[in-house]
Steps between C-alpha positions, in 0.01 A plus 500: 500500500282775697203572419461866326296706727640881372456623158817594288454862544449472905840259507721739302389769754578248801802426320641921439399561870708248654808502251500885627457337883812298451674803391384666771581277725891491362713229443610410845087497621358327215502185592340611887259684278392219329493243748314727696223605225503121425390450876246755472330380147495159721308595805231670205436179360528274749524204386804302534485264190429787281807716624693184500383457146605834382839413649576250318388619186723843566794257525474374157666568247736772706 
C-alpha cells in the first residue's frame, strides 16, 4: 500500500487533469505520454524504492 500523502479533493483534480492529458495525448501517444510523465514524477521524488514501490502497487489488480 502507499502511503496517502494528497487529500481526496487534490487526487480527483490530479486524476481529471491527466485523464484529459491522455486524451490529449491520443491513442497512438498515450502510452509515450505516460511513460514519459512517469519518468518525470520519478526524477521529483527521487527515490528509487519509493517509485519502485508505486510500481508495483500500480500493477495490481490491473
Amino acid at each position: 500500500m502507499i502511503e496517502k500523502t494528497v487529500s481526496t479533493a487534490d487526487l480527483e483534480q490530479i486524476y481529471d487533469h491527466l485523464a484529459e492529458a491522455i486524451d490529449r495525448a491520443g491513442l497512438d501517444k498515450d502510452r509515450l505520454f505516460l511513460a514519459k510523465l512517469s519518468l518525470a514524477l520519478s526524477t521529483m521524488v527521487a527515490d528509487p524504492a519509493r517509485v519502485a514501490q508505486a510500481i508495483e502497487a500500480s500493477l495490481r489488480d490491473l
